[in-house]
C-alpha positions as CSV (number, residue, x, y, z in Angstrom):
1,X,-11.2,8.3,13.8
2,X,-15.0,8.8,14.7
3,X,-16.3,8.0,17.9
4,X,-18.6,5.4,16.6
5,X,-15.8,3.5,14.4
6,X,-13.3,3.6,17.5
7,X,-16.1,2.4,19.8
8,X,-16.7,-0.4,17.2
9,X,-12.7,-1.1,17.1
10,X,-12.8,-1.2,20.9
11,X,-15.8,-3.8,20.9
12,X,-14.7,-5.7,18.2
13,X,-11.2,-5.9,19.3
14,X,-8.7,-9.0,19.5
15,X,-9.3,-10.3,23.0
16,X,-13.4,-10.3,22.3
17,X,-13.1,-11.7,18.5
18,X,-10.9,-14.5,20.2
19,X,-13.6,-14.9,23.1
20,X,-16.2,-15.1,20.7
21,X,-14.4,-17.3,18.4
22,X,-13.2,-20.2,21.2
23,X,-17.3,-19.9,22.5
24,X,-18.4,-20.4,19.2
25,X,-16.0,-22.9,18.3
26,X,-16.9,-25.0,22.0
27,X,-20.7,-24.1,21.7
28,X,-20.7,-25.8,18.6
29,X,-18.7,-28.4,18.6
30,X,-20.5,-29.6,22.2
31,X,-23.8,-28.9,20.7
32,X,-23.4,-31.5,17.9
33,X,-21.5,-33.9,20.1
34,X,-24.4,-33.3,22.8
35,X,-27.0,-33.4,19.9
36,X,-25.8,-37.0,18.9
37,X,-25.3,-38.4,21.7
38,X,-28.6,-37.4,22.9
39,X,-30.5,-38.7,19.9
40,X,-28.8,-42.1,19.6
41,X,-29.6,-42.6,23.9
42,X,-32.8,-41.1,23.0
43,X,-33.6,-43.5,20.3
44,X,-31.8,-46.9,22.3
45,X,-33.8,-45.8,25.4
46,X,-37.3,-45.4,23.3
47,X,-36.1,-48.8,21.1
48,X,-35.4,-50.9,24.4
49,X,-39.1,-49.5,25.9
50,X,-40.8,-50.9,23.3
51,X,-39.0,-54.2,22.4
52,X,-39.7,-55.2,26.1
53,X,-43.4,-53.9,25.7
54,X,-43.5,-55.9,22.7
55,X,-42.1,-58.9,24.0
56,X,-44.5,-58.6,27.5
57,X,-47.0,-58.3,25.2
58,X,-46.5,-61.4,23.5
59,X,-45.7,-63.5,26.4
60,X,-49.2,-62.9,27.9
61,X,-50.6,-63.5,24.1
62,X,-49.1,-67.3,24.1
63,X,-51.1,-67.8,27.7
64,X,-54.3,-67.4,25.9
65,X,-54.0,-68.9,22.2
66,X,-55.5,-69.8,20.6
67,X,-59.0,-68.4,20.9
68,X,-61.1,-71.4,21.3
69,X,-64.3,-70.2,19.6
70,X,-65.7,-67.3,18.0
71,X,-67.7,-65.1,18.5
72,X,-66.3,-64.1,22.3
73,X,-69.1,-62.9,24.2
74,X,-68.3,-60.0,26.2
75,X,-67.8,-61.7,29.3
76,X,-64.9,-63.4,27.5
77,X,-63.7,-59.8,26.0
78,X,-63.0,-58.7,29.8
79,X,-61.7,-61.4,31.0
80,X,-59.2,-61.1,28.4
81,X,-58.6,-57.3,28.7
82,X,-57.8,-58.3,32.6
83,X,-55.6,-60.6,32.3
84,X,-53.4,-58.6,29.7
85,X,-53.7,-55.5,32.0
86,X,-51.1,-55.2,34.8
87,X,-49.4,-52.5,36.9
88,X,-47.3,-50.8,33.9
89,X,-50.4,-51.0,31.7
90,X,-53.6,-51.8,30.7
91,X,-55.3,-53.9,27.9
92,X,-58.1,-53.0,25.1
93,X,-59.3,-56.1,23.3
94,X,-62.0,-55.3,20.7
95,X,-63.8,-57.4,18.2
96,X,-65.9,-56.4,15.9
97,X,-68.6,-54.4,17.8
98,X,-67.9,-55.5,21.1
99,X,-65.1,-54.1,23.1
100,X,-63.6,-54.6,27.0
101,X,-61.0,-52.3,28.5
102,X,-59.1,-52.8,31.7
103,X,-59.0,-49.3,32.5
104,X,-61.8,-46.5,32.3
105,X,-59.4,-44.1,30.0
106,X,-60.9,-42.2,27.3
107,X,-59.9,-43.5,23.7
108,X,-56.4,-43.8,22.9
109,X,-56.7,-46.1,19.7
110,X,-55.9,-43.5,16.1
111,X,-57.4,-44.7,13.0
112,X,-53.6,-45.8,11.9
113,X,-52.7,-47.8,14.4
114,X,-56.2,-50.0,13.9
115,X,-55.3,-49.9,10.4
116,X,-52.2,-51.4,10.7
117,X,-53.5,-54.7,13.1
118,X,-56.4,-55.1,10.9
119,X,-53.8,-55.6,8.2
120,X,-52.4,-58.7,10.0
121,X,-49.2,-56.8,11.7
122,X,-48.0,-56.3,14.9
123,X,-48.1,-52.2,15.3
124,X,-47.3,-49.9,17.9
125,X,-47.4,-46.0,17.9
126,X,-46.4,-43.2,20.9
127,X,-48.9,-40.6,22.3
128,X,-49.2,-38.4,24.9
129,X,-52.2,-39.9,27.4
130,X,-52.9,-37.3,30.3
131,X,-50.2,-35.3,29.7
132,X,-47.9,-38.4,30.0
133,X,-46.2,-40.2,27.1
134,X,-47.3,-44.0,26.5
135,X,-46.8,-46.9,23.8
136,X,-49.6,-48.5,22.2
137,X,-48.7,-52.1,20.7
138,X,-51.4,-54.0,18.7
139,X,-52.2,-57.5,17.4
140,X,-54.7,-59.8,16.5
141,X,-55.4,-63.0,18.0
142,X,-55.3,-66.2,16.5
143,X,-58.4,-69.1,16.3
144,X,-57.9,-72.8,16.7
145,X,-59.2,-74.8,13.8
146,X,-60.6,-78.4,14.6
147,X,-57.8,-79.5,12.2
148,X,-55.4,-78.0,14.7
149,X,-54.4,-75.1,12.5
150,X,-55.1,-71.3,13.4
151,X,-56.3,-68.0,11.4
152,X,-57.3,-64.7,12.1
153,X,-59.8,-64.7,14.6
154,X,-60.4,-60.8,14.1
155,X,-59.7,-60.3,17.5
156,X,-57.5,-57.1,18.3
157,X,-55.9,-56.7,21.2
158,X,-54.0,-53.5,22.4
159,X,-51.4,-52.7,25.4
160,X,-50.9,-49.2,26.8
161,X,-47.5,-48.7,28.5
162,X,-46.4,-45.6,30.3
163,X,-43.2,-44.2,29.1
164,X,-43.0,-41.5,32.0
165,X,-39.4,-43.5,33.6
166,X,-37.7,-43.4,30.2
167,X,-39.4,-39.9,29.3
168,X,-37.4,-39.2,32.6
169,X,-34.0,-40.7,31.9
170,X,-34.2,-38.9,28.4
171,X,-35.1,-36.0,30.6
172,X,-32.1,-36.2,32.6
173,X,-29.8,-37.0,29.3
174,X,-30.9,-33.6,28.1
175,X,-30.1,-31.6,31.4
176,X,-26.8,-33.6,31.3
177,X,-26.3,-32.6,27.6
178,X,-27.2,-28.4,28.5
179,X,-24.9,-29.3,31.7
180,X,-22.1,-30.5,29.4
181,X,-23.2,-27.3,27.3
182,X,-22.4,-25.1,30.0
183,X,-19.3,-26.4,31.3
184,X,-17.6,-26.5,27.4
185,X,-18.5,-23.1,27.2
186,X,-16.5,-22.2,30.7
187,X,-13.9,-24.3,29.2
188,X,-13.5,-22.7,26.1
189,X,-13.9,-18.9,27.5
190,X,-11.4,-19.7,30.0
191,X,-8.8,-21.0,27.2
192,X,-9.8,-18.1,25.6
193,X,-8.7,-15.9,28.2
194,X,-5.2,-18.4,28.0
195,X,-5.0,-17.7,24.4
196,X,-6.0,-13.9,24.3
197,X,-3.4,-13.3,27.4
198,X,-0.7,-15.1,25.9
199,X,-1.4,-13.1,22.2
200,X,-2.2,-9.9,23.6
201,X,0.5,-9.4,25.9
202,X,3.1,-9.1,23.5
203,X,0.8,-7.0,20.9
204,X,-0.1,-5.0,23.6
205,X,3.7,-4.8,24.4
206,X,4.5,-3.9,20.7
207,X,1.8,-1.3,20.9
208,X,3.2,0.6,24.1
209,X,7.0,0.2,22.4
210,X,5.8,1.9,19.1
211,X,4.3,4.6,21.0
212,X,7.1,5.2,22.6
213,X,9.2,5.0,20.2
214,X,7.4,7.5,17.7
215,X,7.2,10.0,20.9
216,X,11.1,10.0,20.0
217,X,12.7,7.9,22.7
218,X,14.8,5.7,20.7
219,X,16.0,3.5,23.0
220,X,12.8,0.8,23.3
221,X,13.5,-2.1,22.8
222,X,11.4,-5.3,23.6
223,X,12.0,-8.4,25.5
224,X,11.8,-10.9,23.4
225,X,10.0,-14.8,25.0
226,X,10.3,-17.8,22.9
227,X,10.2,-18.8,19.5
228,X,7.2,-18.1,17.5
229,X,5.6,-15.5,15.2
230,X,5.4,-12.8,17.7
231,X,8.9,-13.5,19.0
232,X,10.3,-12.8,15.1
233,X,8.3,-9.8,15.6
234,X,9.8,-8.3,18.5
235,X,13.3,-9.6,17.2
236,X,12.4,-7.4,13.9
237,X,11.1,-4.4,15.9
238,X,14.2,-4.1,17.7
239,X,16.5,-4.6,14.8
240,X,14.4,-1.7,12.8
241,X,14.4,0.4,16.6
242,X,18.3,0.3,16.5
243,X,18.5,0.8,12.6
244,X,16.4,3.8,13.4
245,X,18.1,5.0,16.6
246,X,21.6,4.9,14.7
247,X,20.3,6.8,11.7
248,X,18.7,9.6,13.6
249,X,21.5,10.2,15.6
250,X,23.6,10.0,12.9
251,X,21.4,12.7,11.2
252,X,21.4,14.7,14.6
253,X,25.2,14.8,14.8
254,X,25.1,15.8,10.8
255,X,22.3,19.1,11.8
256,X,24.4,19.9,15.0
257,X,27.5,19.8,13.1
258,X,25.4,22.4,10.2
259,X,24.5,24.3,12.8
260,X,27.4,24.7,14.1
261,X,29.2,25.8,10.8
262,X,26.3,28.2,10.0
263,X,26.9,29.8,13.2
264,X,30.4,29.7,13.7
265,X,30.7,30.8,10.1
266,X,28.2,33.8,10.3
267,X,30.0,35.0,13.3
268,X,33.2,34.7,12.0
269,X,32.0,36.8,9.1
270,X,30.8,39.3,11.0
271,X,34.4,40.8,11.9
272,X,35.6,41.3,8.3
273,X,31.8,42.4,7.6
274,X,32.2,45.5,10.3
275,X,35.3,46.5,8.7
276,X,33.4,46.2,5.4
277,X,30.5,48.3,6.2
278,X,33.0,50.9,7.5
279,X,34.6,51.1,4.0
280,X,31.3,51.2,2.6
281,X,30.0,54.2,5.2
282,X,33.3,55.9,3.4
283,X,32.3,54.9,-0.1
284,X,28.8,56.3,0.1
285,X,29.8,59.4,1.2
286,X,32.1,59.4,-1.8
287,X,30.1,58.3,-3.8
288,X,28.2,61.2,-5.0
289,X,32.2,62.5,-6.2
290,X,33.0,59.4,-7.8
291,X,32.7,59.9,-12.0
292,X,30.7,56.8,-13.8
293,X,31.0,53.6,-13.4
294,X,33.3,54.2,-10.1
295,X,30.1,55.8,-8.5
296,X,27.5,52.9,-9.5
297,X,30.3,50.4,-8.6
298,X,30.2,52.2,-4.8
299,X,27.0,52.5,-4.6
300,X,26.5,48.7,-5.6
301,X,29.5,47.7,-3.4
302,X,27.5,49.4,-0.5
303,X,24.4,48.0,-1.3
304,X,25.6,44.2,-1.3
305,X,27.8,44.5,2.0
306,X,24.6,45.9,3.5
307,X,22.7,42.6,2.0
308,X,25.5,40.4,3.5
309,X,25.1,41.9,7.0
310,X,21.4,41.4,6.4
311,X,22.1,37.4,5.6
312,X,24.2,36.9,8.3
313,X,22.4,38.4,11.1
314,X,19.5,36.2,9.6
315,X,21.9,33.4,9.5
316,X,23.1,34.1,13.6
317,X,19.0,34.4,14.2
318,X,18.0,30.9,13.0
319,X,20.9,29.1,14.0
320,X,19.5,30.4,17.7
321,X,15.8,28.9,16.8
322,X,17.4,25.9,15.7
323,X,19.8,25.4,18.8
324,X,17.2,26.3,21.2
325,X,19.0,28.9,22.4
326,X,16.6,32.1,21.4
327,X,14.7,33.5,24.1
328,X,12.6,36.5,24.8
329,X,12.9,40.1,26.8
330,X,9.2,40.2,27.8
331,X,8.1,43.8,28.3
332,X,4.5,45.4,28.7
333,X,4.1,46.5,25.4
334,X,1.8,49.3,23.8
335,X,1.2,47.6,20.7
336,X,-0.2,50.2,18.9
337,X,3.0,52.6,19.8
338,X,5.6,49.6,19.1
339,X,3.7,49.0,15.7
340,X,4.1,52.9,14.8
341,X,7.6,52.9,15.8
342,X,8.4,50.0,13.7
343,X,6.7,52.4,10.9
344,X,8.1,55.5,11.4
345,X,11.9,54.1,11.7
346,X,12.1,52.5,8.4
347,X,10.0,55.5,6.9
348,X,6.6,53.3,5.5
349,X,4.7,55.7,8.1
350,X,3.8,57.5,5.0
351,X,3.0,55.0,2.6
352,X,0.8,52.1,5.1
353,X,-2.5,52.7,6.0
354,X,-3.1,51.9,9.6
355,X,-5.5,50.6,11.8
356,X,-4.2,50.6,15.5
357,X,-6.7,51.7,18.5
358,X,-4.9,53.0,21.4
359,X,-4.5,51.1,25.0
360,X,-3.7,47.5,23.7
361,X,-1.0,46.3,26.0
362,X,0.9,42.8,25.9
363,X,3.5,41.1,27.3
364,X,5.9,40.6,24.4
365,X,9.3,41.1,23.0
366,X,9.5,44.3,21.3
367,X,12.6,43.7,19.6
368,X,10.9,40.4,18.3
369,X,7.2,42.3,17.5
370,X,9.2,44.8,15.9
371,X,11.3,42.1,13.3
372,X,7.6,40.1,12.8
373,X,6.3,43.9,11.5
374,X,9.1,44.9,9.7
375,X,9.2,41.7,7.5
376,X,5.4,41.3,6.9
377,X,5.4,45.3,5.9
378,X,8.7,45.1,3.8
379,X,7.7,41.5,2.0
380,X,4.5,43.1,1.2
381,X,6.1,46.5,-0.3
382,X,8.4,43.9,-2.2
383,X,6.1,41.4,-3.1
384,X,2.6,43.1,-3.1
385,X,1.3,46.7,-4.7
386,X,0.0,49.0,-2.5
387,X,-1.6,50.5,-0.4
388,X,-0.1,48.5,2.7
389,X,-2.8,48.1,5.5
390,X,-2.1,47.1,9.2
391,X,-5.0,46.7,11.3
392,X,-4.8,45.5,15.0
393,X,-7.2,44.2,16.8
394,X,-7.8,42.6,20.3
395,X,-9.6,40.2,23.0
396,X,-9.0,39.4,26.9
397,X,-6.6,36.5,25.8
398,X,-5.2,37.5,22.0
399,X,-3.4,40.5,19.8
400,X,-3.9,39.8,16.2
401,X,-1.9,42.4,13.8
402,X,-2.9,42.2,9.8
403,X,-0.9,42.8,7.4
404,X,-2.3,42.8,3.6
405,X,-1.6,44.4,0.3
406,X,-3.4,44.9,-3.0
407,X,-1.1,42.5,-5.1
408,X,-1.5,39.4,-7.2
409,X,-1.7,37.1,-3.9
410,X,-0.3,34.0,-3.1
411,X,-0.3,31.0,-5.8
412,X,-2.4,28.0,-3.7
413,X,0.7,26.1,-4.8
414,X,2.6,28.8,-2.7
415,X,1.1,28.6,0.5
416,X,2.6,25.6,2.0
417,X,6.0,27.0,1.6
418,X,5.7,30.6,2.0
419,X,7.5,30.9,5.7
420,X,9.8,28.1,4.7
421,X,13.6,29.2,4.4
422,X,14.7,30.0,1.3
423,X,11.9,29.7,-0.5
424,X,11.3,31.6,-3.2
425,X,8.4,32.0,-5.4
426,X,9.3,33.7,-8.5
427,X,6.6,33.4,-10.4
428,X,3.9,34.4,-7.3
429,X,5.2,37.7,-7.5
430,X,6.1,40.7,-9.2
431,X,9.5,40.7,-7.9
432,X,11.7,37.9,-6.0
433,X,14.3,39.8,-4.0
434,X,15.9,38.9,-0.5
435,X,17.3,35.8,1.4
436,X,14.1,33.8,1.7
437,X,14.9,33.8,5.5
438,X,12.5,36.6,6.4
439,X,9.1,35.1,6.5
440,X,10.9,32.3,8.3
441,X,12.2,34.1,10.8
442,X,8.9,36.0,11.5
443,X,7.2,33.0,11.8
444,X,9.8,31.6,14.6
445,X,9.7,34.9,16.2
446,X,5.6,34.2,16.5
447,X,5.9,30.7,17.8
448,X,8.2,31.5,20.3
449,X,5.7,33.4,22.1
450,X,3.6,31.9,24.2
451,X,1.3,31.2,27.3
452,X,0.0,28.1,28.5
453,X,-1.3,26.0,26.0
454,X,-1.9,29.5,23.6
455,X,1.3,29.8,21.1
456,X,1.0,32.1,19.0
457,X,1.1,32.0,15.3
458,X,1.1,33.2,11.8
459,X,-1.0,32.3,9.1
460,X,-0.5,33.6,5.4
461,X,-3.7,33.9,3.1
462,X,-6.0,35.7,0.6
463,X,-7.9,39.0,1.0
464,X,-11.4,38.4,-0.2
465,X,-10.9,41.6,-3.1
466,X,-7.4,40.2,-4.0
467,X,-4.0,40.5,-2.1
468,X,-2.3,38.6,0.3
469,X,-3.0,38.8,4.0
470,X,-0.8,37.8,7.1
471,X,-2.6,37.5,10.4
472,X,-0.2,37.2,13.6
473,X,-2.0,36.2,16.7
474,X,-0.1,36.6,19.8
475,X,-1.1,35.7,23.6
476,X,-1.2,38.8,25.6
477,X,0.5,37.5,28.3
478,X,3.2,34.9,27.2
479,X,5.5,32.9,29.5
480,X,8.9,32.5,28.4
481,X,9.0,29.6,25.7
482,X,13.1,29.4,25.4
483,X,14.2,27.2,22.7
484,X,10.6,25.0,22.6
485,X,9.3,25.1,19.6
């Protein structure tokens, strides 16, 4: 996984998609509740303000009806304008051209409020006066007829009331609604924490077990709590855990008991195998005598039980790999020298072109370096053309040996398989002769040495003007792996 996409799995992970989805879920749902509950106080608070002004209003009005004659003079205009004006308020009574006010404040009066009283109606409007919200109710005045009935005197009269103690309570309603806010939020990142805890814990739980359990230690199990979801998870877990357990082990007792037959088999074969390759030491000698048939028969007799020793030495040499038995005789080695040696005994001297500076010493197996050679050489006389080039090369911490040939190459197809055993890829090569086991073994025979954290290795590939190539990379100074592989 990239850095960036684990980073974002990390941050957007269980625990914070449940924190974010509780605070969401409590932001919201105490935002609207909040929201409502401070519109409808908002809107009774504002309501009840201005029903009282109104009613104020027109309980000074009846002190004063009817207007006993018209036109007022001004004298009568502030009269009026101070009797309506008290300590929450003041008065503006206009008519017509004249005007008295019980307070020297600048004009307050819009165009559609006047509109509305000069329509006949009772009117009243909110705006902010100094900074400060206030109401502003209107009316007209009525005139007294001689007849005793009234009609619009064309008298206005308007009351300014402060609104700064209800501006204040709604003020307070608001804190207590971000208060509420607040606290909700706490709530629901605490019971977020709850949930997250209580769902986590056993995820988290299942997480460690599987970890655990592919690192190979069969025996997890979890403990399961309760009787929901993630219990029937844990119950299912352990059922597969034991499933599994019994079926590897039952597979481990079925490769013990094959490598125990491979190995008890190839030794007991080696026995009749010595006696048979001391009948066939007899029959080659003879066989140059024999007339025919009885000579080729020797010579093929030979030839097979030399085969068969082959195979079951092989067979005696993985069944140590697999057992974990094979170790190595660590030596300083001249690789160059052991390389020649390897050469020169099996008589390809002659026929390989070599590579090998002088002075590259290791810490290897020599018996093991000489087995790695000796099948990358052979498989590529058997398997490749020639010529046969082996080139060594080396650093403070490596000693890489090539081995390539001027063959067909490997299929891609190929590849994968080549140093599995018994594989054998008929139609990669000219020829398909041996066991299959040899690639295998030099391959196990490479691993086995190593140093540290440096193991070495060998990889099968392509020359770039045709022919295979095997590179074996080994640590100049392995420790002694035993069976690990």
């Amino acid at each position: 996984m990239k850095p960036w996409r684990w980073a974002g799995a990390r941050v957007l992970g269980l625990r914070v998609r449940l924190l974010l989805t509780f605070a969401l879920l409590g932001v919201t749902t105490t935002a609207a509740v909040a929201s409502g509950s401070y519109i409808q106080a908002r809107t009774v608070i504002l309501q009840q303000a201005q029903d009282a002004a109104v009613a104020s209003l027109t309980d000074q009005l009846t002190k004063v009806y009817p207007i006993a004659q018209l036109p007022p003079t001004q004298g009568e205009l502030d009269n009026l304008a101070q009797r309506l004006s008290d300590r929450e308020g003041f008065a503006v009574v206009i008519y017509r051209d004249l005007r008295a006010q019980g307070s020297d404040s600048p004009e307050l009066l819009t165009p559609e409020l006047r509109q509305n009283v000069g329509d006949g109606r009772i009117a009243w409007q909110r705006v902010s006066f100094e900074g400060e919200p206030v109401l502003l109710i209107g009316t007209q005045l009525k005139f007294a007829r001689p007849d005793g009935t009234s009609r619009s005197s064309g008298l206005e009269v308007y009351s300014v009331r402060s609104l700064v103690a209800e501006q204040q309570s709604i003020d307070r309603l608001a804190s207590l609604a971000w208060l509420t806010g607040g606290l909700s939020l706490l709530l629901a990142v605490l019971l977020a924490l709850l949930a997250a805890r209580g769902v986590l814990r056993p995820v988290r739980d299942l997480g460690r077990a599987a970890r655990r359990l592919g690192e190979g230690d069969l025996s997890t199990r979890l403990t399961v709590r309760g009787a929901d979801e993630l219990a029937d998870v844990a119950r299912t877990f352990n059922d597969t855990a034991g499933t599994l357990e019994r079926q590897v082990g039952e597979l481990r007792r079925m490769e013990s008991d094959a490598q125990r037959f491979v190995a008890d088999v190839s030794h007991e074969l080696r026995t009749p195998l010595a006696a048979m390759t001391a009948v066939t030491d007899v029959l080659d000698e003879e066989a140059g005598h024999l007339p025919g048939d009885a000579g080729r028969a020797a010579r093929l007799v030979s030839q097979e039980t030399q085969n068969l020793t082959q195979l079951v030495n092989d067979l005696i040499e993985v069944s140590r790999f697999d057992s974990g038995t094979a170790r190595l005789a660590l030596d300083d080695v001249d690789v160059a020298a052991a390389v020649t040696a390897t050469l020169r005994i099996r008589g390809w001297l002659d026929r390989v072109r070599t590579e090998l500076p002088p002075g590259v010493v290791a810490r290897l197996d020599p018996r093991r370096l000489d087995v790695i050679v000796a099948n990358l050489v052979g498989n590529a006389f058997r398997h490749g053309a020639e010529p046969v080039s082996v080139r060594l090369s080396a650093d403070p911490d490596w000693v890489t040996i090539e081995v390539s040939d001027q063959g067909p190459g490997l299929d891609p197809e190929v590849l994968p398989h080549v140093f599995d055993r018994f594989y054998k890829a008929d139609t990669a090569r000219t020829r398909s002769e041996g066991s299959g086991f040899g690639l295998a073994i030099a391959w196990e025979n490479a691993r086995l040495h190593r140093h540290g954290d440096r193991r070495g290795s060998l990889v099968a590939g392509h020359r770039p003007g045709g022919g295979a190539v095997f590179t074996l990379r080994l640590p100049r100074d392995p420790a002694d792996a035993g069976g690990d592989r």
